[in-house]
C-alpha positions as CSV (number, residue, x, y, z in Angstrom):
1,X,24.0,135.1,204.1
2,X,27.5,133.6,203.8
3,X,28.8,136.7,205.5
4,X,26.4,136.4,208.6
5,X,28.2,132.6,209.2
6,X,31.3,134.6,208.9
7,X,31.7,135.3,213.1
8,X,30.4,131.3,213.7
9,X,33.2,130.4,211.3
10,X,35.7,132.6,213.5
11,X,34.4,131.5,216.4
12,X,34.3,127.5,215.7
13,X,38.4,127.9,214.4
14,X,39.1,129.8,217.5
15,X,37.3,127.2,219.7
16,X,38.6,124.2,218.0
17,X,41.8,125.2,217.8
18,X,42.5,126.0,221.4
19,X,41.0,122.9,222.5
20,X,43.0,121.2,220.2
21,X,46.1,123.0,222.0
22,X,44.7,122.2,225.7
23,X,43.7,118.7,224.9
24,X,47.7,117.5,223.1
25,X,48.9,119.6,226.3
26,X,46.9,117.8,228.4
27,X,47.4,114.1,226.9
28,X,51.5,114.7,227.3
29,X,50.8,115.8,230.9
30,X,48.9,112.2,231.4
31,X,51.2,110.3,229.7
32,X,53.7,111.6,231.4
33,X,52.0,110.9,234.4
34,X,51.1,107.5,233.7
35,X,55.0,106.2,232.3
36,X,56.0,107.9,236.2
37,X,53.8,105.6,237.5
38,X,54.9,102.7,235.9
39,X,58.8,103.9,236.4
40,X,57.4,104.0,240.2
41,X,56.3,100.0,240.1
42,X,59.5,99.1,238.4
43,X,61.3,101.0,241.6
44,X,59.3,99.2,244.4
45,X,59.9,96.0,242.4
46,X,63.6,96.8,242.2
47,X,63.2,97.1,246.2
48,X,61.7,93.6,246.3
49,X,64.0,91.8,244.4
50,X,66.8,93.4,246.3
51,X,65.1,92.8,249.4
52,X,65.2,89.0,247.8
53,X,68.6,88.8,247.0
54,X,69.5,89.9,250.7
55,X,67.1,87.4,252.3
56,X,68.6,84.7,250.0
57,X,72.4,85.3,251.2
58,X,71.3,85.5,254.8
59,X,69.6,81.9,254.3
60,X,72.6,80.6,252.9
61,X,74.8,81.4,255.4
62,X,72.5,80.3,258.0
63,X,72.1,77.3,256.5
64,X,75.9,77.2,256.3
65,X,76.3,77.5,259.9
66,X,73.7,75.0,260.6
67,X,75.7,72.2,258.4
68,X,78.9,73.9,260.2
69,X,77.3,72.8,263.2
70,X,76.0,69.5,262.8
71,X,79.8,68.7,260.8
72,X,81.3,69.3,264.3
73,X,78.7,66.7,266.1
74,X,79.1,64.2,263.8
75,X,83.2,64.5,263.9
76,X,82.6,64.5,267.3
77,X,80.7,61.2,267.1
78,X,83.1,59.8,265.0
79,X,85.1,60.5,267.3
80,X,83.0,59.2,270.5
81,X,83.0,55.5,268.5
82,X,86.7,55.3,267.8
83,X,87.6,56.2,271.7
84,X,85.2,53.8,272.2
85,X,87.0,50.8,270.6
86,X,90.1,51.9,272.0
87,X,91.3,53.0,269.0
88,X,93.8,56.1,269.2
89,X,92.5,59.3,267.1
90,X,95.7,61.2,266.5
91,X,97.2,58.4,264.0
92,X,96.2,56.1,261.2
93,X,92.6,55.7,259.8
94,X,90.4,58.4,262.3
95,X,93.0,60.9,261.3
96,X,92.0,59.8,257.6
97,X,87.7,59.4,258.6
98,X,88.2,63.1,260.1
99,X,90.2,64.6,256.9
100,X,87.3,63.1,254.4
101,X,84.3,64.4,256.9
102,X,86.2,68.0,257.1
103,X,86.3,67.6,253.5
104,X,82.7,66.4,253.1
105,X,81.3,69.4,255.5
106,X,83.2,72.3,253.6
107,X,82.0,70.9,249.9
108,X,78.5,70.9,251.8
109,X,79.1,74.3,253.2
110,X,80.4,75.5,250.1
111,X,77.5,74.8,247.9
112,X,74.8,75.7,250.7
113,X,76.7,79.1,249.8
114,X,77.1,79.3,246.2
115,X,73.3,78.2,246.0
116,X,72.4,81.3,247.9
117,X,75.1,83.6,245.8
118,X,73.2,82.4,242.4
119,X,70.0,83.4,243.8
120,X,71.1,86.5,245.4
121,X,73.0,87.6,241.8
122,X,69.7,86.5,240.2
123,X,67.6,88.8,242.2
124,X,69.9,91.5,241.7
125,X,69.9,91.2,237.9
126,X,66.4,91.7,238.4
127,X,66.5,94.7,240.1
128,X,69.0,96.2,237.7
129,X,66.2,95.2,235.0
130,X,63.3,96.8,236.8
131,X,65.6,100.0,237.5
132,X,66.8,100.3,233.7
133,X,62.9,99.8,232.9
134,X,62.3,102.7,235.2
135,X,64.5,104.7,233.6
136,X,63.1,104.4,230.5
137,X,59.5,104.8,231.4
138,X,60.9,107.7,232.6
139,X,62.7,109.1,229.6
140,X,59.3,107.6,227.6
141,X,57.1,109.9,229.7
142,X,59.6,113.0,229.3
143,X,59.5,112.3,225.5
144,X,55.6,111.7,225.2
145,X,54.9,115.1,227.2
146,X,57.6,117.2,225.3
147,X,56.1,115.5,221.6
148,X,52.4,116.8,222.5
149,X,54.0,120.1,223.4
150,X,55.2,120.4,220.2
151,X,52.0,119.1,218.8
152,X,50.0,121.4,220.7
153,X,52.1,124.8,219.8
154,X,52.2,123.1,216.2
155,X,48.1,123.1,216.3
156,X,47.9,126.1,217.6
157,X,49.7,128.0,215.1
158,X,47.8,125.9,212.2
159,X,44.7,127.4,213.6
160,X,46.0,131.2,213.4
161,X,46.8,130.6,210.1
162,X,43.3,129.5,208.9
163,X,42.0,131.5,210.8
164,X,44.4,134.5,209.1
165,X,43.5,133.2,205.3
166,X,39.4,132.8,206.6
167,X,40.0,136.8,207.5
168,X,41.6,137.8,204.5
169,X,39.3,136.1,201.9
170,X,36.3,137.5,203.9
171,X,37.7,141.0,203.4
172,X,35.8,142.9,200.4
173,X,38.2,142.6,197.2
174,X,39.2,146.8,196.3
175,X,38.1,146.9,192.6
176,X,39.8,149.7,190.5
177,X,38.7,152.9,190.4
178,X,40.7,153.9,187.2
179,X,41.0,151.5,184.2
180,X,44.5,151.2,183.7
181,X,45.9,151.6,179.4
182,X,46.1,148.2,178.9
183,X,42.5,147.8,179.4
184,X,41.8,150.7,176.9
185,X,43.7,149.1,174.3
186,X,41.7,146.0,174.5
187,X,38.8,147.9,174.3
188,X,39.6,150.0,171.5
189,X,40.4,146.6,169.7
190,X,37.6,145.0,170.6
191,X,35.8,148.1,169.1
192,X,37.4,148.0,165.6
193,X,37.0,144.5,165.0
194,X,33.0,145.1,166.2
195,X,32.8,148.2,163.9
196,X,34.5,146.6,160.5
197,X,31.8,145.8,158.0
């Protein structure tokens, strides 16, 4: 009986194990697959904050012109009111009005600007965050596959080995043919203590 289960045996190590082998192959393949995929978001949100960190210099200077703009109108209103009231503009108190709105404008200017440099630098720390992730979703994905590679060559030599030991205990046992001396000796002992009266 136990040696008719003998080829079911064989044949449920030899199945198990190589599905056992496909499968750990098969799960470093997907995780491989799905860290890629991640590292892929990371990338296109790398992009984004980038694309951010542009958009938020080009508003700043924009906005930078704009207060540029509207400095020079209202010097040049300041200036409209003092010709106005006959007063001259290259000496005394306009020359002093024009030096503290020129001053005025370019603190303006000059924090419209740095505004838009800290947002730009934050979006591009960001994006150096989301591209370091990448890389190691990456390198997490390379790892994951290579580990169930090992796994899988690891289970698949475990298997031949049971699968050896199954097919060397099922082989019949060779039994002497020819009692070797030391067995007569016992025997011839084991007679003579039978035979004393």
């Amino acid at each position: 009986m136990g040696e008719a289960l003998l080829p079911l045996a064989v044949g449920g190590m030899i199945t198990g194990t190589a599905m056992s082998f496909i499968g750990q192959r098969q799960e470093g393949k997907e995780a491989q697959k799905i860290a890629n995929a991640r590292a892929l978001i990371d990338l296109d949100n790398a992009k984004m904050a980038e694309e951010n960190a542009r958009i938020a210099r080009e508003r700043a200077n924009e906005a930078a012109l704009v207060q540029a703009e509207q400095g020079r109108r209202f010097k040049n209103t300041q200036k409209s009111i003092f010709a106005a009231g006959n007063i001259k503009l290259n000496i005394g108190t306009p020359l002093v009005v024009e030096a503290q709105t020129n001053a005025a404008i370019a603190k303006d200017i000059g924090f419209t600007l740095e505004e838009g440099e800290t947002e730009a630098n934050f979006y591009n720390r960001q994006a150096g965050a989301f591209r370091a992730s990448a890389d190691i979703e990456r390198r997490m994905g390379k790892s994951a596959r290579k580990n169930a590679n090992w796994s899988s060559w690891a289970s698949l030599m475990q298997g031949g080995g049971s699968l050896a030991m199954l097919g060397y205990s099922a082989m019949p046992k060779k039994m002497p043919t020819t009692a070797s001396p030391s067995m007569y000796k016992s025997a011839n002992s084991a007679n003579l203590w039978l035979n004393e009266p």
